[in-house]
PAVEX-322564 format. One line per 5 residues: number of its first residue (from 1); their letters; for each residue x, y, z of C-alpha. Coordinates in Angstrom, 1 decimal, padded with zeros to 4 digits. Layout:
% residues N
NUM> A> X,Y,Z ~ ...
% end
This chain:
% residues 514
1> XXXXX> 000.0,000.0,000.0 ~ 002.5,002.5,-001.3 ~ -000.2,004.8,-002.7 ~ -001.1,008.0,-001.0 ~ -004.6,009.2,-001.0
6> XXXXX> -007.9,010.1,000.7 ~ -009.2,006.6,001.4 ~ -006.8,005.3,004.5 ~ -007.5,002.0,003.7 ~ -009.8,-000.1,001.7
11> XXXXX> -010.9,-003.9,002.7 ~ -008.2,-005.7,001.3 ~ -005.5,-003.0,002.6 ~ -007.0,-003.7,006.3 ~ -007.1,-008.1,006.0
16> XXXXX> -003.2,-007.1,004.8 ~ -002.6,-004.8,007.2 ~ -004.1,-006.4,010.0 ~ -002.2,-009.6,009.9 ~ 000.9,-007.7,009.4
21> XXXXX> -000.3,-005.8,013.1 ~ -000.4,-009.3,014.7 ~ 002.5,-010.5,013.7 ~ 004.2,-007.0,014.9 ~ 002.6,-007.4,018.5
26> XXXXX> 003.2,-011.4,018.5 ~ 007.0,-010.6,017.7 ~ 007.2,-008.0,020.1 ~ 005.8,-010.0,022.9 ~ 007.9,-013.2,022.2
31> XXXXX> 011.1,-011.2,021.9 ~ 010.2,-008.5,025.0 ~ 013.1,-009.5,027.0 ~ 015.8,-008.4,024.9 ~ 014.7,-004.6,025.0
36> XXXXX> 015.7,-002.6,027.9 ~ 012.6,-002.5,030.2 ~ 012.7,001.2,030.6 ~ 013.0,003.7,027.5 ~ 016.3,006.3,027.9
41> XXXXX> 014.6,009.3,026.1 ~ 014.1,012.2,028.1 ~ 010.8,014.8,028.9 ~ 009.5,016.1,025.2 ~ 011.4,013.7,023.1
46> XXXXX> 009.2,012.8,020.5 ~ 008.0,016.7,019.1 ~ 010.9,016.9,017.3 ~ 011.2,013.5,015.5 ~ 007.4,014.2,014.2
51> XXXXX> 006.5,017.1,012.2 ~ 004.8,020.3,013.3 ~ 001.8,019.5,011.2 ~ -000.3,016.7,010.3 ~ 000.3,015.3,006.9
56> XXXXX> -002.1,017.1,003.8 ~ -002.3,013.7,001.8 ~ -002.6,010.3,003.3 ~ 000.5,008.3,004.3 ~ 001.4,004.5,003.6
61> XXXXX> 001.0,001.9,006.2 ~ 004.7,001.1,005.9 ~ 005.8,004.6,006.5 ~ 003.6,005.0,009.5 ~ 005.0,001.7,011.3
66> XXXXX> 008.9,002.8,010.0 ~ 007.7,005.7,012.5 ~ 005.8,003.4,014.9 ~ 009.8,001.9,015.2 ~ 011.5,005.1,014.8
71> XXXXX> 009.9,007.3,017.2 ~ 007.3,005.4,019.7 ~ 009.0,002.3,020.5 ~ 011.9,004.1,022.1 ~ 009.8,005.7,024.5
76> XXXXX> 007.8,002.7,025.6 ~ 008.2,000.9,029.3 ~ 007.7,-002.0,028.5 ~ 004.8,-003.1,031.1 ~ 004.9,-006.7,029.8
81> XXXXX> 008.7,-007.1,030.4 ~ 009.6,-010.3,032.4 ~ 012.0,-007.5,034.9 ~ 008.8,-004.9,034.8 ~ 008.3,-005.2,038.6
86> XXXXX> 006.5,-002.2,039.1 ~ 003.3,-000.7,040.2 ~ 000.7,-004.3,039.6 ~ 000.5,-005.9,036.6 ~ -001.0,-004.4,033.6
91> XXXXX> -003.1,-007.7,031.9 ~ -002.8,-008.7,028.7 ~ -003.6,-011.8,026.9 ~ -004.2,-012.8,023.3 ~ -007.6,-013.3,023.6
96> XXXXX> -008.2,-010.3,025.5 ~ -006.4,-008.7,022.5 ~ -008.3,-010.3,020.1 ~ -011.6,-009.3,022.1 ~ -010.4,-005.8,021.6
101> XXXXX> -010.0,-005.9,018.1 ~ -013.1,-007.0,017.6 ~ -015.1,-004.4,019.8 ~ -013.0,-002.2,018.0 ~ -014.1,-003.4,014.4
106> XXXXX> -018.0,-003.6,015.5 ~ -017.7,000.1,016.3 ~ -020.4,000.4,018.5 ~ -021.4,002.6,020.9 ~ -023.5,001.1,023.5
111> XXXXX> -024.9,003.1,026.2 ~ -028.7,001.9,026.2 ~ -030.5,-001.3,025.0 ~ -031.6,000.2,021.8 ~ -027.9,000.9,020.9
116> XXXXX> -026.5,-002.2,020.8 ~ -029.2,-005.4,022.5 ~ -025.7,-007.3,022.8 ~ -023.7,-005.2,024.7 ~ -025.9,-004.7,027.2
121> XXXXX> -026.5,-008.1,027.6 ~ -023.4,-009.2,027.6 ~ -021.8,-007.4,030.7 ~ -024.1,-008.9,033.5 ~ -023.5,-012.0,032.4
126> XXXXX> -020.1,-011.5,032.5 ~ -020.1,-010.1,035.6 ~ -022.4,-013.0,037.4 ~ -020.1,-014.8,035.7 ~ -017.0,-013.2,037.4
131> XXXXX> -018.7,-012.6,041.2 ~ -019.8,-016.3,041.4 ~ -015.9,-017.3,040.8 ~ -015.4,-015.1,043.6 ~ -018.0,-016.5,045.9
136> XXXXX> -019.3,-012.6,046.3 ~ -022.5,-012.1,048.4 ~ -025.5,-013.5,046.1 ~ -026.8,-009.9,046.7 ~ -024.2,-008.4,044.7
141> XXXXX> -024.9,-010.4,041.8 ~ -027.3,-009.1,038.8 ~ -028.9,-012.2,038.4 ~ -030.7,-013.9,041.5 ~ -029.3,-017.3,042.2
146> XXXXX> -032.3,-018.3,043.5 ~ -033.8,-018.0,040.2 ~ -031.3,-020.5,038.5 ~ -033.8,-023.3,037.9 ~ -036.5,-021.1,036.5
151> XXXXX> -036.5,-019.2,033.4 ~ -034.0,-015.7,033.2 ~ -035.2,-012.7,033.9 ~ -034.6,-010.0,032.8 ~ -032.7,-007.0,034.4
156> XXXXX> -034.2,-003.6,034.1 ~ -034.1,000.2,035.5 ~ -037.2,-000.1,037.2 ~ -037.2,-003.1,039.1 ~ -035.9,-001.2,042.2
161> XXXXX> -038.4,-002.8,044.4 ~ -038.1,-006.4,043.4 ~ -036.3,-008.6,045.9 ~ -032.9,-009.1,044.3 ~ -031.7,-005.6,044.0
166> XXXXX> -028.0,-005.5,043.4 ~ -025.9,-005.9,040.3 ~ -023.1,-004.4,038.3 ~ -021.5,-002.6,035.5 ~ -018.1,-002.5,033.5
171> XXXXX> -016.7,001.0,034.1 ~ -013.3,002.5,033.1 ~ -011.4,002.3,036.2 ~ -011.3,001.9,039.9 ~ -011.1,005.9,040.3
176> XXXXX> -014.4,006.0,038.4 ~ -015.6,003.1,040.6 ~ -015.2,004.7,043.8 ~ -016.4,008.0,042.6 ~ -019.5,006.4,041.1
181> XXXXX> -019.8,004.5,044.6 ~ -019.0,007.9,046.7 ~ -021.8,010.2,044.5 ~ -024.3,007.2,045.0 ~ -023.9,007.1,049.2
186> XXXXX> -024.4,011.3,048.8 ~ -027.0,011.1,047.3 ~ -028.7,008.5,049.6 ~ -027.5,010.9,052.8 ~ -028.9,014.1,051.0
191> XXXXX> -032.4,012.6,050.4 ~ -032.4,010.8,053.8 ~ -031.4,014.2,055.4 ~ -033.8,016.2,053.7 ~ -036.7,014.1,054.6
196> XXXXX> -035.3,014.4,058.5 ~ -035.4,018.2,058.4 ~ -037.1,019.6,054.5 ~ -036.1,023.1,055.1 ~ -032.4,022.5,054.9
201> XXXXX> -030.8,023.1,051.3 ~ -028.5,020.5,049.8 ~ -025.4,023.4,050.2 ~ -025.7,023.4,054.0 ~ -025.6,019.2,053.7
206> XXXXX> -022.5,018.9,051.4 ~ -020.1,020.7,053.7 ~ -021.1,018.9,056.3 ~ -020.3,015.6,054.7 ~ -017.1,013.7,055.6
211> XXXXX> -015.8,010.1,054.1 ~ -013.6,008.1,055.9 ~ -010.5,005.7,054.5 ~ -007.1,004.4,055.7 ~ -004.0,006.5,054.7
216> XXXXX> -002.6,003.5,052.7 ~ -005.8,003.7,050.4 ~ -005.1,004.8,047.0 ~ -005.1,008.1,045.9 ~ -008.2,008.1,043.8
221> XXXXX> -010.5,008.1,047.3 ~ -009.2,011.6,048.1 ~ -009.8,012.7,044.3 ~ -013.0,011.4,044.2 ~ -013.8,013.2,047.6
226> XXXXX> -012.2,016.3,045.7 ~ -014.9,015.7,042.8 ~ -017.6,015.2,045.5 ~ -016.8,018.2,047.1 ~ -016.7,016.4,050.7
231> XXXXX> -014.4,015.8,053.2 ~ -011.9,013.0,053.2 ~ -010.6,011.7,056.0 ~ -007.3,009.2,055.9 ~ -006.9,007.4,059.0
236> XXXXX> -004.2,005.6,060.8 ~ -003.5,002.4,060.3 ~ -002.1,-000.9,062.7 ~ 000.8,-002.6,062.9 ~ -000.1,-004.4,060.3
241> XXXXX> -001.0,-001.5,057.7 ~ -004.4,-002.0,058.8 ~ -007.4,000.2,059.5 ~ -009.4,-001.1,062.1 ~ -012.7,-000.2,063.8
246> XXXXX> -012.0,001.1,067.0 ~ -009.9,004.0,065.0 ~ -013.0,004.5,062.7 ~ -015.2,004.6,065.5 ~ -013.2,007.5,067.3
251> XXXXX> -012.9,009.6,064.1 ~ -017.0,009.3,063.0 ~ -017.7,009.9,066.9 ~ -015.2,013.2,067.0 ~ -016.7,014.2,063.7
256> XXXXX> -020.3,014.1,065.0 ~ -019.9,016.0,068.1 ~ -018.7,018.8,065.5 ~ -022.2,018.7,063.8 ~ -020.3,016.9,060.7
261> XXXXX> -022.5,014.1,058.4 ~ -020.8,010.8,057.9 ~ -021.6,009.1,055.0 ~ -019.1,006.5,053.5 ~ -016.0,004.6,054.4
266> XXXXX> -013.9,002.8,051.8 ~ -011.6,000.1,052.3 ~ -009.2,-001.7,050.8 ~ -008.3,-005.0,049.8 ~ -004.6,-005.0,049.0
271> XXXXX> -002.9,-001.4,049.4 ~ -001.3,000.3,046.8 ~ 001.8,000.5,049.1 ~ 002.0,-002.8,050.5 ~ -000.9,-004.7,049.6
276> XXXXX> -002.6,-004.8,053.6 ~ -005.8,-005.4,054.3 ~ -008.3,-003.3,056.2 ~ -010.7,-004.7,058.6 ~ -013.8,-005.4,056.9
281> XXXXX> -015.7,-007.3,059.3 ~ -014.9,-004.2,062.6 ~ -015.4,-001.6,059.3 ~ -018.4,-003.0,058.1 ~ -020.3,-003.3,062.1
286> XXXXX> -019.7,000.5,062.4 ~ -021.1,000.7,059.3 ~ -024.0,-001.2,059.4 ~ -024.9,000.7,063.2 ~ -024.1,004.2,061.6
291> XXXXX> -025.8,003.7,058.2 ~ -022.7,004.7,056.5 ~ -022.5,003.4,052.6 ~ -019.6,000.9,053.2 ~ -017.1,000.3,049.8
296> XXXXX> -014.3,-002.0,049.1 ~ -011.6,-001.1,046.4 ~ -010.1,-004.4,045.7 ~ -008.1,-003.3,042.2 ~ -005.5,-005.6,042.2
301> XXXXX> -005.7,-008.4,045.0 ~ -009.9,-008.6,044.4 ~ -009.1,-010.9,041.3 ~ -007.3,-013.8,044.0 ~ -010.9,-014.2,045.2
306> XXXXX> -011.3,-016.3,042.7 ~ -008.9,-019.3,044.4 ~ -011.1,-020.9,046.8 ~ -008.0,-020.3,049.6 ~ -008.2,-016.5,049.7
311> XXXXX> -012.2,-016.3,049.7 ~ -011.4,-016.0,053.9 ~ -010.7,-012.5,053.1 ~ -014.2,-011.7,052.2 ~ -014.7,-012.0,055.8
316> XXXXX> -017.4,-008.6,056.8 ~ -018.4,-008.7,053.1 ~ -021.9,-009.3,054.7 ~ -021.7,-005.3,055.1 ~ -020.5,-004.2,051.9
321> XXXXX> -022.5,-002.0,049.9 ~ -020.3,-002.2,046.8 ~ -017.0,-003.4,045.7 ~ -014.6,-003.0,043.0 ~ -011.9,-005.0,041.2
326> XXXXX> -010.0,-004.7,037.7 ~ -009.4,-008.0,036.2 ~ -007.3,-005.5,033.6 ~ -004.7,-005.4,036.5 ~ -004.5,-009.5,037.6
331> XXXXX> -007.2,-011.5,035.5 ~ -005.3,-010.9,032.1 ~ -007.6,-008.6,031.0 ~ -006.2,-005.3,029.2 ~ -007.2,-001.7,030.2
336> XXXXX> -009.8,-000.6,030.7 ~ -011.9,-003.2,032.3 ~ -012.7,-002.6,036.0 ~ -015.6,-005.1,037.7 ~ -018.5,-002.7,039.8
341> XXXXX> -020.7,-004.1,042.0 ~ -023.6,-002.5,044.3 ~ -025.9,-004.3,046.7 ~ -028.9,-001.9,045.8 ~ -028.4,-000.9,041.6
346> XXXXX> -031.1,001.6,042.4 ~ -029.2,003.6,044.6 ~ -026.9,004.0,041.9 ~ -029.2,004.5,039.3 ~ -030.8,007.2,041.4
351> XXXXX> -027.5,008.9,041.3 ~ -026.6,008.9,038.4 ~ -029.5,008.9,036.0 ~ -030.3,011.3,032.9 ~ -032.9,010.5,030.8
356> XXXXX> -033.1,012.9,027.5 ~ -036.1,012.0,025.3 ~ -033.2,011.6,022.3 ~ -031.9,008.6,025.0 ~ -035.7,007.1,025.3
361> XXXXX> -036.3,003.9,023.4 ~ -039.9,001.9,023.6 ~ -038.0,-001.6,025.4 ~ -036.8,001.2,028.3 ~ -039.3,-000.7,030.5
366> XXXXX> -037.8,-004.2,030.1 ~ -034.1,-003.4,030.1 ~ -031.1,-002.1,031.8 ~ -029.3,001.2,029.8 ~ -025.6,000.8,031.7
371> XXXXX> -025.4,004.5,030.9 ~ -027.5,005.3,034.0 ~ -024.6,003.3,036.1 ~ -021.9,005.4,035.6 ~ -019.9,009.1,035.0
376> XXXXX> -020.1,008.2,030.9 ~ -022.6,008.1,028.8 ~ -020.7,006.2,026.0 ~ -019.9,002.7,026.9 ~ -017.5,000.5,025.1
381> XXXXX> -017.8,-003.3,024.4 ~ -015.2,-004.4,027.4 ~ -017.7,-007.3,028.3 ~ -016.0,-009.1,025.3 ~ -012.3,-009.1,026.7
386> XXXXX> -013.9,-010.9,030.0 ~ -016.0,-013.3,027.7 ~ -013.2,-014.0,025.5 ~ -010.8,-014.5,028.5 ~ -012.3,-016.5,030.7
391> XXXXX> -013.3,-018.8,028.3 ~ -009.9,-019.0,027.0 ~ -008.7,-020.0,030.2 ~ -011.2,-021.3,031.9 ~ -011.6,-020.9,035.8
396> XXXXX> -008.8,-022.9,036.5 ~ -006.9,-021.3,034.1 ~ -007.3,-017.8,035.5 ~ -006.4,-019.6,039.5 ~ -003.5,-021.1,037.9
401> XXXXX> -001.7,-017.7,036.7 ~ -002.9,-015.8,040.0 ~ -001.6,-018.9,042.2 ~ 001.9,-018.7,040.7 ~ 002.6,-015.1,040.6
406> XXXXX> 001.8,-015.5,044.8 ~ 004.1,-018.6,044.9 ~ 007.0,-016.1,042.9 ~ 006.4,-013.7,045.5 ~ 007.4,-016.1,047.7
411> XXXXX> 010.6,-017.4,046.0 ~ 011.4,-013.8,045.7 ~ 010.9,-013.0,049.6 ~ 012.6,-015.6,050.2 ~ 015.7,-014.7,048.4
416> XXXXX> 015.4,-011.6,050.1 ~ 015.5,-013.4,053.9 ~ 018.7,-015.2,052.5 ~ 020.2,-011.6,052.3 ~ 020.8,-010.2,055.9
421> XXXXX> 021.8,-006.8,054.4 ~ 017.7,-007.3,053.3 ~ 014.2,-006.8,055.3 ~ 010.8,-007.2,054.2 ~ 008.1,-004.9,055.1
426> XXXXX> 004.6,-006.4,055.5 ~ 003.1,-009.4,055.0 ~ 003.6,-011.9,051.4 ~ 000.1,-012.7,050.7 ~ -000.5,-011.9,047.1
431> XXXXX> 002.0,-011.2,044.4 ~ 003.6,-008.6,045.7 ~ 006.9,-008.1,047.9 ~ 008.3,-005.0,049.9 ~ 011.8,-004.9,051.0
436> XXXXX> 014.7,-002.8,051.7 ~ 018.1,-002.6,053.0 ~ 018.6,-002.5,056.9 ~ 019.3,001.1,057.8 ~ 019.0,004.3,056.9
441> XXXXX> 016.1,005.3,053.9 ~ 018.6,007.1,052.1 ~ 020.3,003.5,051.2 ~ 017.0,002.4,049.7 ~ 016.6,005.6,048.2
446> XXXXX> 020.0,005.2,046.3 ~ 019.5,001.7,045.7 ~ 016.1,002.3,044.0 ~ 017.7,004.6,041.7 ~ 020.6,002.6,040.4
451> XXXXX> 018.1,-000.1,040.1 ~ 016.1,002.1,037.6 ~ 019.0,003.8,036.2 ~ 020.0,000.6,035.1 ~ 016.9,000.4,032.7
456> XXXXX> 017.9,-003.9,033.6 ~ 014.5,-003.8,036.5 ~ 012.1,-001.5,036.5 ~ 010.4,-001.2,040.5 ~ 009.2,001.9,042.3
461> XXXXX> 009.0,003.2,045.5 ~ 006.5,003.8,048.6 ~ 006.7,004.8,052.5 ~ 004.8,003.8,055.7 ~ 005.3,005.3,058.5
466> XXXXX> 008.4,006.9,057.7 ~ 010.2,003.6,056.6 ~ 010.7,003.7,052.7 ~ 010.4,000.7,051.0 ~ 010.9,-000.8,047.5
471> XXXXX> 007.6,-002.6,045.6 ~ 008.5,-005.2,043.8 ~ 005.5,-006.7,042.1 ~ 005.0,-010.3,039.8 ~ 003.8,-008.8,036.9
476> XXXXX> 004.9,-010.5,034.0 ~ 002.3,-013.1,032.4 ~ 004.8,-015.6,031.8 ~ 007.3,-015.0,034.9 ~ 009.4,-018.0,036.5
481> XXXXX> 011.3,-018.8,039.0 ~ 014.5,-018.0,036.6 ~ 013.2,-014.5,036.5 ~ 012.9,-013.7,040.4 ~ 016.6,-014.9,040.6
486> XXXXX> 018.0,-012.6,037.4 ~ 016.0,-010.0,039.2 ~ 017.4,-010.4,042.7 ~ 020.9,-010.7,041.2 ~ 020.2,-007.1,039.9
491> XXXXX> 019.3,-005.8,043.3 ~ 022.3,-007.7,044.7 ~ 025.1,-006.4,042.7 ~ 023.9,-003.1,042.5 ~ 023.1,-003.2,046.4
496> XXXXX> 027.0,-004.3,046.6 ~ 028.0,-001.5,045.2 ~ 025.9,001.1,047.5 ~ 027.1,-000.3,050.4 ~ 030.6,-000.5,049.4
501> XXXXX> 030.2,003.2,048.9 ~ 028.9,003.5,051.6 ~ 031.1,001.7,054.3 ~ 033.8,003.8,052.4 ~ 032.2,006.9,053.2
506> XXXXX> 031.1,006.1,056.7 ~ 034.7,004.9,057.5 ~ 036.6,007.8,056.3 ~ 034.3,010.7,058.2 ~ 035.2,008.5,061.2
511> XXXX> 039.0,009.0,060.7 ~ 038.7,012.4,060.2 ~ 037.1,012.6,063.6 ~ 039.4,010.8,065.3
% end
């Protein structure tokens, strides 16, 4: 396809084309571990390798991926690396990649029924699907397991006062998950104010509202209480980077005496920082006596629910009001795909619904639109990349990959225990490891930086209670045991050289004293 003109490409330019694309990201993938993990380019690289204006005539597919080499694949981390070990995995599979390409060749756009039957159809199946794997509550689910022996029915807006009132939705992210969750509990605190007292106006409400969550939970809680515009409050956490009930308790108690409004708490399955577990069970009982909407953000480590042997953590889940998880992060699913699911869908609904007459479509009253469940009104096809998936893999499949990236964690860890010089911080449970070297945080800090420097490992950084700590996280889809040594030999011989350093400097400020 040499020729330049106004057409992009025909049918037989795209079957051509197309194959030539999976062959490009099969070859990339299969060779990933001879590239350098991180890119060496530095802040506004690519302007000037690209021109300062968009081309008049079109351009060849060859030319564009001569660019796609030249220009983009030097600045690429490469997330699927076998020594990526930071942040939590980013999923990717082939038929998650092929479930893409085809929601992006059907080109729909399907926020209602009417826009697309399929669409809508397909995500709470998916995600019954998904929530029985992870033995949720049966309330959570969108359809009623009590109904499985009798013909389906059907999921709609209005059915807000049947008996089985929860269910879920596909949204972009766990930001947008909480935020969806947060705007749904304000709403049910507004209303449930203003029917206590009717002369108060929603302004004097919403400054009075405060959310609660631990100080390890991720960033996007305090954004989303930013969006809100309520109060957030991060709390304290145990000994074991946990938040507990009796410091909730004290905190909603305090806020109350100031003539403040409690409405939510979220907590978290798996930190961001070290991947510790709230209390959900002494959470959920405050919760519960307070009427407090109750949410758990379980990102990365809500996907091991799956395995039969970490269901315990569910324990409290009996108080939930909605949880979160993004199989795009450990179910080998790519971005965006993150798992919503609320006890009462009408809550949300409530929330979050606008209902144009341009929107209106004559089945309204016999089906779900998944546009009233969240901040979008567009909705991509993302149910296919968990249909596609899971049956690619199967359950056991899915509890295999998860079950060895926790048993790596563990070979790593216990690498690090071999070390002295070495300390973990926290507790191995999922596929995540903290460590750092005995002493002061400024060896860490060094340390961390030769070890991205390097561009060999790629890991970043957190800090609890004044201890700083490297993450290093399983994230490759194909790691072994061979890649948690190469990894730890990284850290070793660059950790060799701090010290030395080091030891060199310590020893020669103490003859100068002497």
């Amino acid at each position: 396809m040499s020729k330049s003109n106004t057409t992009g490409m025909d049918h037989e330019d795209f079957r051509r084309c197309g194959k030539d694309m999976v062959d490009f990201i099969a070859d990339y993938l299969t060779n990933i571990s001879e590239r350098r993990v991180t890119p060496e380019v530095e802040p506004g690289y690519l302007r000037p390798m690209l021109p300062r204006n968009a081309p008049e005539k079109g351009e060849s597919w060859e030319d564009i991926m001569k660019d796609v080499e030249r220009a983009i694949m030097p600045g690429i981390t490469h997330w699927q690396h076998p020594r990526f070990h930071a942040y939590f995995p980013a999923g990717n599979s082939y038929p998650s990649i092929l479930a893409e390409m085809l929601s992006s060749g059907l080109g729909i756009v399907g926020f209602s029924w009417a826009a697309s039957p399929a669409c809508t159809e397909l995500e709470p199946i998916t995600l019954d699907w998904l929530g029985r794997m992870m033995s949720l509550p049966a309330c959570f689910l969108p359809f009623n397991p009590a109904h499985d022996n009798e013909p389906e029915i059907s999921i709609t807006n209005t059915d807000c006062d049947s008996q089985h009132s929860g269910g879920g939705a596909l949204l972009g992210s766990a930001s947008e998950s909480i935020l969806v969750a947060m705007l749904a509990a304000r709403t049910n605190k507004m209303k449930s104010k203003r029917l206590e007292k009717p002369s108060i106006e929603d302004g004097q409400i919403l400054s009075k509202l405060v959310c609660y969550t631990s100080k390890l939970a991720h960033s996007c809680v305090e954004k989303a209480g930013l969006i809100a515009m309520v109060k957030v409050r991060q709390l304290p956490v145990d000994e074991h980077y946990s938040l507990r009930g009796k410091t909730l308790d004290e905190c909603i108690q305090a806020d109350k005496q100031k003539g403040l409004i409690p409405f939510f708490v979220c907590g978290t399955l798996g930190t961001t920082s070290c991947c510790s577990l709230d209390n959900f069970e002494e959470l959920g009982q405050i919760c519960r006596r307070e009427n407090l909407w109750f949410h758990v953000d379980g990102a990365y480590a809500g996907a091991a629910l799956i395995c039969n042997e970490f269901q315990y953590l569910t324990k409290g889940f009996e108080y939930v009001d909605s949880f979160n998880t993004n199989p795009n992060k450990w179910l080998l699913m790519n971005f965006d795909c993150s798992c919503f699911w609320v006890r009462d869908k009408c809550a949300v609904i409530n929330a979050m619904s606008v209902d144009p007459l341009y929107l209106q479509h004559k089945h309204a009253e016999k089906a779900t639109d998944l546009r009233h469940w969240g901040i979008a009104l567009s909705r991509r096809f993302r149910s296919l990349k968990l249909w596609f998936t899971i049956r690619s893999y199967g359950i056991e499949g899915l509890q295999h990959y998860i079950r060895e990236h926790c048993r790596l964690a563990k070979v790593f860890a216990s690498l690090i225990n071999e070390d002295d010089r070495f300390e973990i911080i926290g507790d191995v449970v999922f596929g995540l490891v903290c460590f750092r070297l005995k002493g002061k945080n400024k060896l860490t800090q060094k340390l961390l930086l030769y070890l991205n420097d390097s561009g060999q490992i790629h890991v970043i950084p957190s800090m609890v209670n004044e201890i700083f700590f490297i993450r290093f996280a399983i994230c490759a889809k194909d790691a072994c045991e061979y890649d948690m040594h190469i990894a730890f030999q990284i850290i070793q011989t660059h950790a060799d050289g701090i010290l030395f350093e080091y030891q060199k400097t310590t020893s020669s400020t103490s003859i100068r004293k002497i």
